[in-house]
C-alpha positions in Angstrom: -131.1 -193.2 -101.9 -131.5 -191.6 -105.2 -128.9 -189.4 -104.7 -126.5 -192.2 -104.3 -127.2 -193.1 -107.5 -126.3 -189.8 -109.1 -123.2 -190.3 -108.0 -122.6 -194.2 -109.0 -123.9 -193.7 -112.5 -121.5 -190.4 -112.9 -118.8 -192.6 -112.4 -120.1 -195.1 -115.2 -120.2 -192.2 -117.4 -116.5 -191.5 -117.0 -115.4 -194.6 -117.2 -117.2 -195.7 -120.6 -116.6 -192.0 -121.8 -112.4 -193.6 -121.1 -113.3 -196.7 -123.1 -114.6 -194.6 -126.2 -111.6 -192.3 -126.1 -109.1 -195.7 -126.0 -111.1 -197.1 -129.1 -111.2 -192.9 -130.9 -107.4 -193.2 -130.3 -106.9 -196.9 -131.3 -108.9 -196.4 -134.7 -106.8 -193.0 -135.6 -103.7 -195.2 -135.6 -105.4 -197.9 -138.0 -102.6 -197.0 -140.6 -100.1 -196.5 -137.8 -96.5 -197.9 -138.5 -96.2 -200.8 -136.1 -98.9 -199.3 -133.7 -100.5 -201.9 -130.7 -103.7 -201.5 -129.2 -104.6 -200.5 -126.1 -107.5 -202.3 -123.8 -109.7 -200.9 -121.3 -109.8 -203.4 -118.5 -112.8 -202.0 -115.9 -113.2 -202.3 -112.1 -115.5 -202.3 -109.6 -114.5 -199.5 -106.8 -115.6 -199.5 -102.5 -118.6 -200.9 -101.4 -120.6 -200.2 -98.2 -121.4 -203.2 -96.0 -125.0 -202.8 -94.7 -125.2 -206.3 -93.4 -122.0 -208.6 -92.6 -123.4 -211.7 -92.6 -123.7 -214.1 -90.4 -122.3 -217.9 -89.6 -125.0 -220.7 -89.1 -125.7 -221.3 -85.5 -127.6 -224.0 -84.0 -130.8 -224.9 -86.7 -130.5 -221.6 -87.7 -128.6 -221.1 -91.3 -126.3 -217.8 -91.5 -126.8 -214.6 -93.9 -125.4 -213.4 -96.5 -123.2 -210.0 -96.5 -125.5 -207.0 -98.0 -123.2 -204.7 -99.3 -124.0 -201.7 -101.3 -122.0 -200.5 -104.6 -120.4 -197.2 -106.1 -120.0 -197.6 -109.4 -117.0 -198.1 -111.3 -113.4 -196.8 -112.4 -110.9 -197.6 -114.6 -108.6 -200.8 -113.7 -105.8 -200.4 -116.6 -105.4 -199.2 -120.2 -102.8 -201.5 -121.0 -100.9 -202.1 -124.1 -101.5 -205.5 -126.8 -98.8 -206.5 -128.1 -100.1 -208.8 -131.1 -98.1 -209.2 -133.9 -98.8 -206.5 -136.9 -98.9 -207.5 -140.5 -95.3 -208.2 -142.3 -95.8 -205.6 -145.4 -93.1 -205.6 -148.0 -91.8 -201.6 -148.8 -89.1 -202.6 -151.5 -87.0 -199.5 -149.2 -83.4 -201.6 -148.1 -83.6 -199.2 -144.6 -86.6 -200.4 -143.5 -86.9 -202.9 -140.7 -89.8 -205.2 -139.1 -89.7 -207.9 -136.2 -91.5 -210.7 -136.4 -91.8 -211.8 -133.0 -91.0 -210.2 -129.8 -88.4 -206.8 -129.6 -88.0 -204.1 -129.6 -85.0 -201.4 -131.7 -83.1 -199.1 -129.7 -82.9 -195.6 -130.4 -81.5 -192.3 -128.7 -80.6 -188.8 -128.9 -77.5 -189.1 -126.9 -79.4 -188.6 -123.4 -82.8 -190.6 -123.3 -83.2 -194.2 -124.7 -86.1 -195.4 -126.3 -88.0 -198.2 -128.1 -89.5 -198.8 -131.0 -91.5 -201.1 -133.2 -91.3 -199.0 -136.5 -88.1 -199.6 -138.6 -88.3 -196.7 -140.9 -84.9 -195.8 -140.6 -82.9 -192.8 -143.3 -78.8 -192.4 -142.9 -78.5 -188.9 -142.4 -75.4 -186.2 -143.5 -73.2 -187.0 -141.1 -73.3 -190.9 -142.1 -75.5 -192.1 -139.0 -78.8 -194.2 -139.3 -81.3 -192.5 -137.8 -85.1 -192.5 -137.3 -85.9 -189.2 -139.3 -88.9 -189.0 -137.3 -87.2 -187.8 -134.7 -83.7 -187.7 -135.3 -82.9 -190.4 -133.0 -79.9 -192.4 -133.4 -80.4 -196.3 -134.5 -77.9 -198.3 -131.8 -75.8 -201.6 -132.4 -74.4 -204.3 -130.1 -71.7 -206.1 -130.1 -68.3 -205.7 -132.8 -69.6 -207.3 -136.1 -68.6 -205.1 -138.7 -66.7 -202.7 -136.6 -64.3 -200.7 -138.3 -60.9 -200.5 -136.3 -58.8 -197.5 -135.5 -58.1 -195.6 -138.7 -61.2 -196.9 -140.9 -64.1 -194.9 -142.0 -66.8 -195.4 -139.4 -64.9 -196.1 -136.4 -66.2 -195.1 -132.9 -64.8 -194.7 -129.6 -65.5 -198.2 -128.1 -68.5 -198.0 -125.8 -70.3 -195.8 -128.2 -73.3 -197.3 -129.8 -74.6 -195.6 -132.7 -74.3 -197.1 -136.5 -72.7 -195.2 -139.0 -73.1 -195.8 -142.8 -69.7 -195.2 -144.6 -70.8 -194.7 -148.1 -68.3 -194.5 -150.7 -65.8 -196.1 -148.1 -63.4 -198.4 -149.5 -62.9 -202.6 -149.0 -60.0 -204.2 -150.2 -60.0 -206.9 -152.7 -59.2 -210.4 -152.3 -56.0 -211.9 -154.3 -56.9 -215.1 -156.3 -56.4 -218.3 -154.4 -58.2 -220.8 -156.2 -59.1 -221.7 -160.0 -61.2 -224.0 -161.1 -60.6 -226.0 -164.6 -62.7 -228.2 -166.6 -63.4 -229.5 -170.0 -61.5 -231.8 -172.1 -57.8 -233.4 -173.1 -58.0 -235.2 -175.8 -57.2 -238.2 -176.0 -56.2 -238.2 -179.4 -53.5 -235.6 -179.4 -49.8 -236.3 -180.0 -47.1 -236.7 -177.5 -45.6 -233.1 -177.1 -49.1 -231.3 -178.7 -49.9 -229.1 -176.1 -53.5 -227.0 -175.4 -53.8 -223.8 -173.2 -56.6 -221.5 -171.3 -57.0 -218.1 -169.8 -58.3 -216.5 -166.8 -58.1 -212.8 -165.1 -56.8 -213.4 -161.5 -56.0 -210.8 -159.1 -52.3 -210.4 -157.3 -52.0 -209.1 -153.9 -53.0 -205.7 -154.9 -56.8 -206.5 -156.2 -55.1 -206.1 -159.9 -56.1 -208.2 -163.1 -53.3 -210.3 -163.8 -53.9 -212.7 -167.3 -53.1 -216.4 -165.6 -52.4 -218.9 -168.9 -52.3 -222.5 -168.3 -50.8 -224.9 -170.8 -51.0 -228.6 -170.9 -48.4 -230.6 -172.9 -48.8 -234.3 -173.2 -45.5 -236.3 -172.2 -46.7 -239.8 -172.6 -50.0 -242.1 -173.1 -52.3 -240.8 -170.6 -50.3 -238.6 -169.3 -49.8 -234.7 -169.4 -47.9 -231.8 -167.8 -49.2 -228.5 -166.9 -47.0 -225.1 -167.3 -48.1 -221.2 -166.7 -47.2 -218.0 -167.4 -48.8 -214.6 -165.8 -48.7 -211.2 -167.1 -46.2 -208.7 -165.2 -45.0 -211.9 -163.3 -43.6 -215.6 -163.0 -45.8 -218.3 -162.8 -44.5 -222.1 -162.0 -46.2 -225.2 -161.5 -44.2 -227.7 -159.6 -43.5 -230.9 -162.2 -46.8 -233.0 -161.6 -47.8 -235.6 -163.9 -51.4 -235.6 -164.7 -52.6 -239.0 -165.1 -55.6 -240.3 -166.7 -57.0 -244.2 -166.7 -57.9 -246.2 -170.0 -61.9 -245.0 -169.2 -60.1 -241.2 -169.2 -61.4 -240.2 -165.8 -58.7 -238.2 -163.6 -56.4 -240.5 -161.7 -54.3 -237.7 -160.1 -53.8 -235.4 -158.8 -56.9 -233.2 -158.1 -55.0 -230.0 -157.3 -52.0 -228.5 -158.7 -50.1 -225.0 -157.6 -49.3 -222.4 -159.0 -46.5 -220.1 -157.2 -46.4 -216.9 -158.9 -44.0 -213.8 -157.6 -42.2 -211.2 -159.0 -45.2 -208.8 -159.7 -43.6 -205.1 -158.9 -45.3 -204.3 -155.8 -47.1 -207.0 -154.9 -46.5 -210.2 -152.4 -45.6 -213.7 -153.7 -48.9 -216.0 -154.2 -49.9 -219.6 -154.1 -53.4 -220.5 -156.4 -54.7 -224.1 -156.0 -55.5 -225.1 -159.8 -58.6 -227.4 -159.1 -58.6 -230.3 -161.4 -61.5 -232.1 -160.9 -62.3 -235.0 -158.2 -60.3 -238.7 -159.1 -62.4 -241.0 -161.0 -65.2 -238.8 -162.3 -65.9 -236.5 -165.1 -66.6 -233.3 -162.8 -63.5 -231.8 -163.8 -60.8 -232.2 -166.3 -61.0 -235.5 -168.7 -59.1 -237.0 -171.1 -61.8 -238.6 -173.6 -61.8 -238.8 -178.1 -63.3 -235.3 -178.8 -61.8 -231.9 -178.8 -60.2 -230.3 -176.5 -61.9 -228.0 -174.6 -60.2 -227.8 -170.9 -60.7 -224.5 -169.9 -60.3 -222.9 -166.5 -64.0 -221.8 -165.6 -63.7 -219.7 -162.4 -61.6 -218.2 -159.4 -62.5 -216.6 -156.4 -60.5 -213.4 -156.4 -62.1 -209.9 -155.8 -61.2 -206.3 -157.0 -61.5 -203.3 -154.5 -64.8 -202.1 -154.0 -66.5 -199.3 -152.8 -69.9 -199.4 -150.1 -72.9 -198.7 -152.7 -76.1 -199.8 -150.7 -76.7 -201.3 -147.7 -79.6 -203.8 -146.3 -80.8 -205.8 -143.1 -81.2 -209.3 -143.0 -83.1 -211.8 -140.9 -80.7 -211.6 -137.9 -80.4 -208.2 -137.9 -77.5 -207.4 -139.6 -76.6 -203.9 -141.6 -74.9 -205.5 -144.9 -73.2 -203.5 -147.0 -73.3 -204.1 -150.8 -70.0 -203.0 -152.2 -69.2 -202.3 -156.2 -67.3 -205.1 -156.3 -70.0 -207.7 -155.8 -68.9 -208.5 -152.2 -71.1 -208.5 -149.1 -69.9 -207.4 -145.7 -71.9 -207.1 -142.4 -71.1 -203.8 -141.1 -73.2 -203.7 -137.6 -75.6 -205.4 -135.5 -78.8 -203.8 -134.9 -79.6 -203.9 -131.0 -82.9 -205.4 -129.8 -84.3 -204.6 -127.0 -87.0 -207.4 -124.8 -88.2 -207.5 -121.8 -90.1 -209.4 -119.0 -93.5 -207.6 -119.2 -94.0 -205.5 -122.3 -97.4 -204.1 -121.3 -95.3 -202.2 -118.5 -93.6 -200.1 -121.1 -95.0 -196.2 -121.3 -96.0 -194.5 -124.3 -93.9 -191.8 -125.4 -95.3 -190.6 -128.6 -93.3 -190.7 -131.9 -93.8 -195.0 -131.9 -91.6 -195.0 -129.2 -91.7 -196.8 -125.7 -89.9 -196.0 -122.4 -88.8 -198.6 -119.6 -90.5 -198.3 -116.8 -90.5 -200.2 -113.0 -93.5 -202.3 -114.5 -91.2 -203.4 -117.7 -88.2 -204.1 -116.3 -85.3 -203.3 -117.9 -84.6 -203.8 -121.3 -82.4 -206.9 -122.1 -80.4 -206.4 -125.1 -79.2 -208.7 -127.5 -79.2 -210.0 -131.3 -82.3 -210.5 -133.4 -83.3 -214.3 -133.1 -81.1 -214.7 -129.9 -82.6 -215.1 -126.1 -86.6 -215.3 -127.7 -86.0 -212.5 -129.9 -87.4 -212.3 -133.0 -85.9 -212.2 -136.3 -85.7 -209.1 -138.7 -87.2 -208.7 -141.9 -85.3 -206.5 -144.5 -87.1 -204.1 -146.8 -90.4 -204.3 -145.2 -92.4 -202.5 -142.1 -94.8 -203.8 -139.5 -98.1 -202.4 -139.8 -100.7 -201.7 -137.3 -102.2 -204.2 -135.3 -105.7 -202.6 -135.0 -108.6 -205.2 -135.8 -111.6 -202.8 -137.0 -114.5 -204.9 -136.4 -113.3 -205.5 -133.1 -112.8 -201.7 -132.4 -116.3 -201.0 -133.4 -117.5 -203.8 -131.7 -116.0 -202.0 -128.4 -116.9 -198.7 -129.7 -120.4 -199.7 -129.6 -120.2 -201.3 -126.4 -118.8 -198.5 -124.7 -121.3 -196.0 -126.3 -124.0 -198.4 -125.1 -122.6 -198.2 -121.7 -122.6 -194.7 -122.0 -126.3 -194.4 -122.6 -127.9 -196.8 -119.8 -125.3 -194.5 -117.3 -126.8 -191.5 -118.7 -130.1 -193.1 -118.2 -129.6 -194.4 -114.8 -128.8 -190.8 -114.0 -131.9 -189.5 -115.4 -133.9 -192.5 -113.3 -132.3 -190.9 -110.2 -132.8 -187.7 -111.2 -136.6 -187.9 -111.6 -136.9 -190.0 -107.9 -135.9 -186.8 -106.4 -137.7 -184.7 -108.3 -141.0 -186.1 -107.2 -139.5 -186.3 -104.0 -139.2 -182.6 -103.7 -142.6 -182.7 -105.2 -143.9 -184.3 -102.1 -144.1 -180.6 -100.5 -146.6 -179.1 -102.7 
């Protein structure tokens, strides 16, 4: 009857009137930091069976069922969770995932997820989402400062603090590289020397000076000094061949002690490798052997800090030195589109998701971080219009099919005049 229909085309009002508020909600997050869409998926809801059907019997053929519809509901509004576009933000706290993940954030009580990597280090040192003031976790111990050091935590204890201005030792000179040119036409006994800044056990500049005396044809012997200090070189010939490549040796050392204060040191003096001209020489021009570079470091302090592809924190330090100072935590799990909304970018675990599996950035299907830039939303507008129409369309034959019913009864009732 008519007034079935009523009924069935009310509920195909609601349920496109659900499909237009899905596309209203997806198309306000269109600039959205690391937003998914959301799908309507429709059903079709009970049926009344006027006619079951019937098996063939004999030469007659069976019937179909007859059944009798009532509209339509909602099956699912569930989650997409296409990749967003990769947009550089030049800011060295912001974060995006390319590939599956999620970061882990909480206030101390509730845990949530999130795509958006806008993270701030707030006064007390810990990086946050300043959204929300949620605390940015870490797994595992890379980076961890131990008992005594700025930033340590009570193990167990998952949030990632930011020690600005906290100190990192240096690192006392233990190799120096030399190269350049002996020549070959100096006197027995003419000797030729170079300089370099090393640092002692106490990240101090220490003036290394290397001399090289020749003893015989082909042949010299290498001496130091060091400022504050003694500095001796074990007697080592240095031999050259008639072409005036390096014969031997390739390294020499250099033991230096006696600095007030600081601990006793062995540098490697890198000569060069046998038989070729990448390091020292003994050819006709000048001389021009020169140490080049060592790999000591001065203390530093933490100036800026950075995330790289497998999720790191890195710390830039004033002395030119890198140092990874935590592990971001991500989050994955089995079925994403189980995840609730929470508001704020953030997702909750639910019995449909599973729960979350945490691990490293690039590990276990995870994907990998990119530094200084932020996923954006992954709303497609001419496919949003293209459901906003549909759904509006759907809205209007409803409305109509409602109005069809509406009129059937209406000259019912006229019947009685």
């Amino acid at each position: 009857m008519a007034l079935t229909a009523l009924f069935t085309g009310s509920t195909g009002l609601l349920t496109f009137s659900r499909a237009l508020d899905v596309v209203g909600n997806n198309l306000a997050n269109l600039n959205t930091t690391a937003y998914k869409i959301q799908r309507t998926l429709f059903k079709d809801i009970f049926y009344q069976t006027l006619n079951p059907g019937s098996a063939p019997s004999g030469t007659f053929g069976g019937t179909n069922p007859s059944q009798l519809g009532f509209g339509s509901a909602i099956g699912v509004i569930d989650s997409v969770f296409l990749q967003g576009s990769i947009n550089p933000t030049g800011r060295t706290l912001d974060a995006a995932i390319q590939g599956k993940g999620f970061f882990v954030v909480t206030d101390g009580t509730s845990t949530f997820y999130t795509r958006a990597g806008s993270f701030a280090v707030d006064a007390a040192g810990f990086l946050v989402d300043p959204v929300t003031g949620f605390r940015v976790q870490r797994t595992g111990t890379v980076g961890e400062p131990q008992p005594g050091q700025p930033g340590f935590q009570t193990p167990g204890v998952l949030d990632i603090r930011v020690p600005f201005g906290a100190g990192l030792s240096g690192v006392p000179t233990a190799n120096v590289v030399l190269q350049g040119n002996l020549s070959s036409t100096l006197n027995i006994g003419d000797s030729i020397s170079t300089a370099i800044q090393i640092y002692d056990s106490q990240s101090t500049l220490r003036a290394l000076t290397i001399t090289f005396t020749k003893t015989a044809v082909n042949q010299f012997q290498a001496s130091a000094t060091v400022t504050g200090g003694t500095a001796i070189i074990p007697p080592t010939p240095i031999v050259f061949d008639t072409a005036g490549l390096l014969v031997s040796p390739a390294t020499l050392t250099v033991n230096i002690s006696g600095i007030p204060g600081a601990a006793a040191q062995n540098i490697a003096l890198n000569l060069g490798t046998p038989g070729t001209s990448s390091g020292l020489t003994q050819f006709g021009g000048p001389s021009t052997a020169a140490a080049v570079t060592q790999d000591g470091f001065a203390s530093g302090t933490l100036i800026s800090v950075s995330f790289n592809q497998n999720g790191e924190l890195v710390g830039q330090f004033s002395n030119g030195r890198t140092q990874p100072l935590a592990q971001l935590a991500i989050a994955g799990f089995n079925n994403e589109s189980g995840l609730l909304r929470s508001g704020n970018n953030y997702y909750a675990a639910s019995p449909s998701s599973g729960e979350a599996v945490i691990g490293a950035a690039g590990t276990g299907g995870l994907g990998l971080v990119q530094g200084s830039a932020l996923e954006g939303s992954n709303v497609d507008i001419a496919t949003e219009f293209a459901r906003l129409i549909v759904a509006q369309r759907g809205f209007q034959v409803n409305a109509r099919s409602i109005t069809a019913a509406n009129e059937t009864l209406q000259e019912l009732a006229n019947l009685i005049r």
